[in-house]
N, C-alpha and C positions, 0 to 999 in steps of 0.2 A: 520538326520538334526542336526546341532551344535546348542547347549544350550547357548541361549546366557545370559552372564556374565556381572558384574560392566566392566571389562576390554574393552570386545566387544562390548558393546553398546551405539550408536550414542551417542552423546553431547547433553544434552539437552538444549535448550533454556527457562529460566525459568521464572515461573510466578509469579507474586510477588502483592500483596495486603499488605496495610497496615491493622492491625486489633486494631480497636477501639468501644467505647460505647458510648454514650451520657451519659458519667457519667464516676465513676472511674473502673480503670481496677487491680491498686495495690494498694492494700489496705494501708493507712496512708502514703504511698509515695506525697500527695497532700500540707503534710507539707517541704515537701525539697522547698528548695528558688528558686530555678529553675523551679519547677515544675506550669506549669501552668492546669490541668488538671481541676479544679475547676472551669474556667471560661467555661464549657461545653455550659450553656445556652447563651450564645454569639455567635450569626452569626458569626460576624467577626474571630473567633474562628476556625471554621471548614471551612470556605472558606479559610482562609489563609495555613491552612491544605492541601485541597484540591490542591489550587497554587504552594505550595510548592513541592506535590507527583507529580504533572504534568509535572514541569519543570524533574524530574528527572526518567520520563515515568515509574510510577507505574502501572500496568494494572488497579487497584480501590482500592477502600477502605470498608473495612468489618467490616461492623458496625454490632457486636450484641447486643443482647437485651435482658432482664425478666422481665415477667409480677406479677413477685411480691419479696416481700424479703428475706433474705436469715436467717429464723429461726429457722433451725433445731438443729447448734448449738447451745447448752447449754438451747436449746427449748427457746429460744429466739430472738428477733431483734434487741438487742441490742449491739453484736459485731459489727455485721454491719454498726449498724448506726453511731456509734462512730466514728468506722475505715475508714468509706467511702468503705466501698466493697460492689460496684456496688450499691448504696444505698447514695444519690436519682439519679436515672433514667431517663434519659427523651425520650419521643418516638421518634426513628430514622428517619422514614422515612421524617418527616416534612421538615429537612434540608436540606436532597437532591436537591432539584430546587435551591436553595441558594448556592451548591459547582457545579451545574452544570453552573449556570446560568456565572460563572467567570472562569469557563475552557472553554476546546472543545473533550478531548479525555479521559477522566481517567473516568472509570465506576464504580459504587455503586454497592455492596452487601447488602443488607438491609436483615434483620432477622427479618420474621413476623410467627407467631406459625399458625398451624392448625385447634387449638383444640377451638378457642375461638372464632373468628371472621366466620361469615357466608360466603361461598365462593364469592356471590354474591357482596356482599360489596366490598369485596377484591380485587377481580377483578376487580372493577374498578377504587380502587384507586391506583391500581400497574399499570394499565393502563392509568393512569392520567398523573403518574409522570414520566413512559416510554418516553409517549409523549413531556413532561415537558423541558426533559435530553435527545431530541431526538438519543434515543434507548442505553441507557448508564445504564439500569436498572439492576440490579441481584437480583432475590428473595433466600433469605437461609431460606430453608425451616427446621423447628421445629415444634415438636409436645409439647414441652412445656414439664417442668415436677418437677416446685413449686407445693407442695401441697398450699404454700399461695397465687399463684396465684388463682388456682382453686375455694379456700374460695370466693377470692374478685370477682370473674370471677360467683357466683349463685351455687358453688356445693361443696359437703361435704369435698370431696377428688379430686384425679387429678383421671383420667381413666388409668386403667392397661397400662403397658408399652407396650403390643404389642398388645392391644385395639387401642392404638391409633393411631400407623400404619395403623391396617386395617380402621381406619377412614381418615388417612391421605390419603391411595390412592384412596377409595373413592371418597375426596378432591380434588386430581390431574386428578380424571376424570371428575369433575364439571369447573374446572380453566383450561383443556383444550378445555372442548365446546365452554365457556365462550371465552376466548381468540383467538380458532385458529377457530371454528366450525359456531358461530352462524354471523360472516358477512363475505362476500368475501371481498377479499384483497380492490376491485375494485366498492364497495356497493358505496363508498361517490362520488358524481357525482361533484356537485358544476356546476350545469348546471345552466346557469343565464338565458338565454336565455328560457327554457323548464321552469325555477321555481323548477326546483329538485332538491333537496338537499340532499337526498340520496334514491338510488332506492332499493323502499320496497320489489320487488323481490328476492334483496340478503341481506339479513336480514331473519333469521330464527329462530325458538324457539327452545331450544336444548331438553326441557321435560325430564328434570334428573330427575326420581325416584328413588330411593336407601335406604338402611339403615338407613343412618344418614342426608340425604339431599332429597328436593325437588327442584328443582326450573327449572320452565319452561321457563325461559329467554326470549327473547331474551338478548345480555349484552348491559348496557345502553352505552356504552364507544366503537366510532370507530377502525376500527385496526389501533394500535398504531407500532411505528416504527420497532419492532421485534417481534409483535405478542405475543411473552410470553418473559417475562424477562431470561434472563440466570437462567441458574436452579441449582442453590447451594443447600447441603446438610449436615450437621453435625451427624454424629452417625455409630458406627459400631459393633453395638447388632448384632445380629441372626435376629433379623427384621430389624433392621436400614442396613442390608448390603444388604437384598431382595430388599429393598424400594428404595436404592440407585443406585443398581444394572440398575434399569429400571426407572429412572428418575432423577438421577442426572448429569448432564453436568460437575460438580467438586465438590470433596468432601474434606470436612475440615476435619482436623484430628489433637487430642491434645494430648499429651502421652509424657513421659520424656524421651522415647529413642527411637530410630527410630525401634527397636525388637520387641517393644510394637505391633505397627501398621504394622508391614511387611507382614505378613502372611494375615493379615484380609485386606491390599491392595490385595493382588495377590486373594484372595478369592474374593471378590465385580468384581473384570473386569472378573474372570472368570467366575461367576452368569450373570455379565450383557454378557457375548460371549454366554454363552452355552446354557441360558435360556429364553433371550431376544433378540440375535439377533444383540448386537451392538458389536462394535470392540474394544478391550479391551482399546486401547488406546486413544479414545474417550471421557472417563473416565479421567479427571486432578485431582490430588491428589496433597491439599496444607496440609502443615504440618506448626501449628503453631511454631514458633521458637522466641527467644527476644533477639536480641544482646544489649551487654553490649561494646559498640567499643572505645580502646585509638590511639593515635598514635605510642603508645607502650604499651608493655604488661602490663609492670607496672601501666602505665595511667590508662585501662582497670582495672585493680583487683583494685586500689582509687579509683574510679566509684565503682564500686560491694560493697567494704568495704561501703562507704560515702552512697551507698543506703541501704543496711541493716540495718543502724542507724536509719531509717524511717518505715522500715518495719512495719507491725502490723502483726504479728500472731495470734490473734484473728481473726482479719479480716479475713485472710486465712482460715483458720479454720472454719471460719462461710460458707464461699466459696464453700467449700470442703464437706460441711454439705449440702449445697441445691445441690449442682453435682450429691451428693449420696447417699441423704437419710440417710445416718450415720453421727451419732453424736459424736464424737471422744471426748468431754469432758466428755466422760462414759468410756474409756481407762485408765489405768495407765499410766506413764508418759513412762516405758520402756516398756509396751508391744506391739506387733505386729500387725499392722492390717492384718486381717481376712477377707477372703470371707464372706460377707451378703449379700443376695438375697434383690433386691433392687427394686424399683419403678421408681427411679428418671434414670439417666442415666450409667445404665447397664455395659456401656462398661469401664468406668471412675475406677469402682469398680475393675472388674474384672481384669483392668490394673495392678492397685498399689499391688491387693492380690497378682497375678502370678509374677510380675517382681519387683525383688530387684532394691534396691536405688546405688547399684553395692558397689563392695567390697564384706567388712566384715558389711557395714552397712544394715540397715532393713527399714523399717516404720514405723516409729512410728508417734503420733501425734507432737512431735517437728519437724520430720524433714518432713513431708508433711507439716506443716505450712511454715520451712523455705522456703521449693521448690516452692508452692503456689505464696509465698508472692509479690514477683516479677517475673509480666507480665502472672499470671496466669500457667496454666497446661504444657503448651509448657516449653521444656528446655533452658538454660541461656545457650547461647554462647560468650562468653567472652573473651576480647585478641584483638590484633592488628584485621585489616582487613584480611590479608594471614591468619590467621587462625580461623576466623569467619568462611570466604569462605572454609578455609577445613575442617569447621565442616559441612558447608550446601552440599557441595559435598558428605560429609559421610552419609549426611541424606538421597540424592538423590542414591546413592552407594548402601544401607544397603535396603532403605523401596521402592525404584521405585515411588518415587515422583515426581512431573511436577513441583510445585514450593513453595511457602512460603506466610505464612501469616505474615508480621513484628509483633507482641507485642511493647507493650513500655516500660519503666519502667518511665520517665520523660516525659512529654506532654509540648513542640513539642520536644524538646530538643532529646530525641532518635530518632524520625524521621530524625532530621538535620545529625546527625550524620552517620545515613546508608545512607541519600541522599549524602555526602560528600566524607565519606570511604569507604562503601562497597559498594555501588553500583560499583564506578570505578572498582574495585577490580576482580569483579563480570564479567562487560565488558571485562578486561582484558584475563578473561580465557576464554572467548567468551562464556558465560550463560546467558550473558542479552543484550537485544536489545540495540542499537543505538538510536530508535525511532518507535512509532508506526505503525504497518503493517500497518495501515489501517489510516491514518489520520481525524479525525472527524467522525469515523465510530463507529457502534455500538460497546457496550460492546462484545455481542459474535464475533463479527467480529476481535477485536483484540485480544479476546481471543484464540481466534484458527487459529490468524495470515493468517486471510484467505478473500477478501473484497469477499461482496456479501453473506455471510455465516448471513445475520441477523434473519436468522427465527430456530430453531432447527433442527437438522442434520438429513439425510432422515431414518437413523437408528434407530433414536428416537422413541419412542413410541409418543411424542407428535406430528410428522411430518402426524402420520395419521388420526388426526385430521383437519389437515389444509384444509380450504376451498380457493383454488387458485384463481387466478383473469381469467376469460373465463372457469372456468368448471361450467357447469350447477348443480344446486343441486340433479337432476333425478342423476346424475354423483359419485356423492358425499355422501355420507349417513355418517351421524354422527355414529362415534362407540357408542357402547351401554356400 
């Protein structure tokens, strides 16, 4: 059988999220005059956001998050705060009813951690706002990994890095009961006639005992329009690619060159083929990427120039310090970053020691501040539209990517700009839709361009969970 090649393999159709925080994402770019990113706490803010990705049929918007700041840097929080990197914060999920309530088709990735909220809670506030944003929901699942979270969060330190995995799927087997297990599809009756209002026969308690979790549910929250939100996932450690393997539906991925993450895509779908039974391609892989777009090249590089005048390397650096636990203002100015076994995110480290800045150049603490500084960890694609699109074509070529997270560097202002240029650009080579598969349909429905597809795919590990509408529970047995 022939191997198949960038050359030989179908076209893909790609998937494209905007990625944003309730707060800043480039550090001191909030002073450029353009840049509106500061007005985060404003409704009007992120709906007009919202309006904006829809007209121009973004599949959603990916909103991360951290549960604390970012002071490993110079053992401090005060680059941060100065800088505005990612610092202050405000919690994601609340806005979402607010950008759903003025669309009808762009779905939310929300970034809620593992480690700190009790499943039970969670469930049913991700089933709240499923309902909210009838079924337009995505959880990105984290395990967190600020030790100053942890402080504010009741505990000394965070928990080992691959501690927390084995509590995260713990986690995933609590939020599958919860969600798929403890009511049939068809429990809410709304018999007016009879006075029922939902029949107590299908409603059941799930009796989690576990390690790190008890809870005997039932979940207070009816099934909501997908059952479990789309299942996102960030990390590609040695346990972050097990955990993803078998329960991520798309996995995010940030790295400055598509070699970084190539091997550890093709490792994660062949963990989830050979071990869990799904089909590799099942599995959507977005790679963070931040275009810098002119209508000429030169436009493009005064953009680049005009924002590095903004930059804060500090800020980045402070960034860079909570990703990895290392403190780089303990470096000399020319020497090399170094593999350090790490706590915080494993994969982050491991990237910048193994892979050169390309060339003759290396790493050091100046030039990961510069790379940082703008739109985060994902690489600057920069240059007209035709060659934006032949960097994201390279990136789909090189690492077998399904589609892209936009970065920004100006809020909205780089969004107008890929909704203007690149997108058409993008259409043109036939990679991006015309318009939603699925109109007014769930998040996973247009995810996987497929109507009817709203509950987790039958290959999923969470599909055997699901309690269907006419199977008797004698039928059905909660996994253990």
């Amino acid at each position: 059988m022939a191997t198949e090649t960038p050359a030989t393999r179908p076209k893909k159709q790609l998937i494209v999220n905007a990625f944003v925080m309730i707060g800043h994402q480039s550090p001191g770019l909030w002073r450029h005059p353009d840049d509106e990113s500061w007005k985060f706490g404003d409704v009007d803010h992120w709906v007009e956001l919202a309006k904006l990705l829809e007209d121009a049929k973004f599949h959603g918007i990916f909103i991360a998050d951290v549960l604390g700041g970012y002071d490993v840097y110079k053992k401090s929080l005060d680059p941060a705060a100065i800088s505005g990197a990612q610092w202050p914060v405000n919690e994601p999920l609340s806005v979402v009813p607010a950008m759903a309530a003025a669309t009808k088709n762009i779905g939310f990735g929300v970034t809620v951690s593992t480690t700190y909220e009790q499943p039970y809670h969670l469930a049913r506030r991700l089933a709240t706002v499923d309902h909210l944003t009838k079924g337009r929901l995505g959880w990105n699942i984290v395990t967190s990994y600020l030790n100053s979270a942890a402080k504010n969060m009741g505990r000394t330190e965070q928990l080992a890095h691959d501690d927390r995995y084995v509590q995260a799927a713990e986690y995933l087997s609590v939020m599958y009961k919860l969600f798929l297990s403890s009511w049939r599809d068809d429990a809410v009756l709304l018999d007016r006639t009879s006075g029922t209002y939902t029949d107590p026969s299908l409603i059941r308690k799930i009796n989690h005992t576990g390690r790190f979790f008890s809870v005997p549910g039932p979940a207070i929250t009816a099934p909501s329009p997908q059952r479990a939100p789309l299942l996102l996932q960030a990390g590609t450690s040695k346990a972050g690619k097990i955990f993803a393997a078998e329960h991520a539906e798309a996995i995010f991925v940030s790295a400055h060159s598509p070699a970084v993450v190539a091997g550890k895509i093709a490792e994660v779908r062949a963990l989830a083929r050979d071990q869990f039974g799904r089909k590799a391609e099942d599995i959507k892989v977005l790679a963070l990427v931040v275009p810098i777009l002119g209508r000429t090249e030169e436009e493009a590089q005064a953009k680049l120039k005009d924002y590095r005048q903004y930059a804060s390397t500090e800020g980045a650096l402070a960034l860079w310090g909570g990703w990895t636990g290392i403190d780089l203002d303990q470096y000399g100015d020319d020497e090399e970053l170094r593999h350090v076994e790490s706590n915080a995110v494993k994969s982050t480290v491991d990237a910048y020691a193994r892979f050169s800045k390309g060339g003759a150049e290396k790493w050091t603490k100046h030039t990961v501040g510069e790379h940082v500084s703008l739109g985060g960890n994902g690489p600057l694609l920069v240059g007209t539209a035709e060659q934006v699109a032949d960097g994201i074509e390279a990136w789909v070529d090189e690492a077998d990517v399904d589609g892209f997270n936009f970065g920004y560097v100006l809020f909205p202002q780089s969004f107008k700009d890929i909704t203007e240029l690149l997108i058409p650009e993008l259409r043109k080579r036939g990679l991006f839709w015309d318009d939603y598969a699925v109109p007014g349909g769930t998040y996973r429905e247009n995810f996987y361009g497929k109507e009817g597809q709203k509950y987790p795919l039958d290959s999923h590990v969470a599909s055997k969970y699901h309690w269907k509408a006419g199977v008797a529970a004698s039928e059905h047995q909660i996994p253990v």
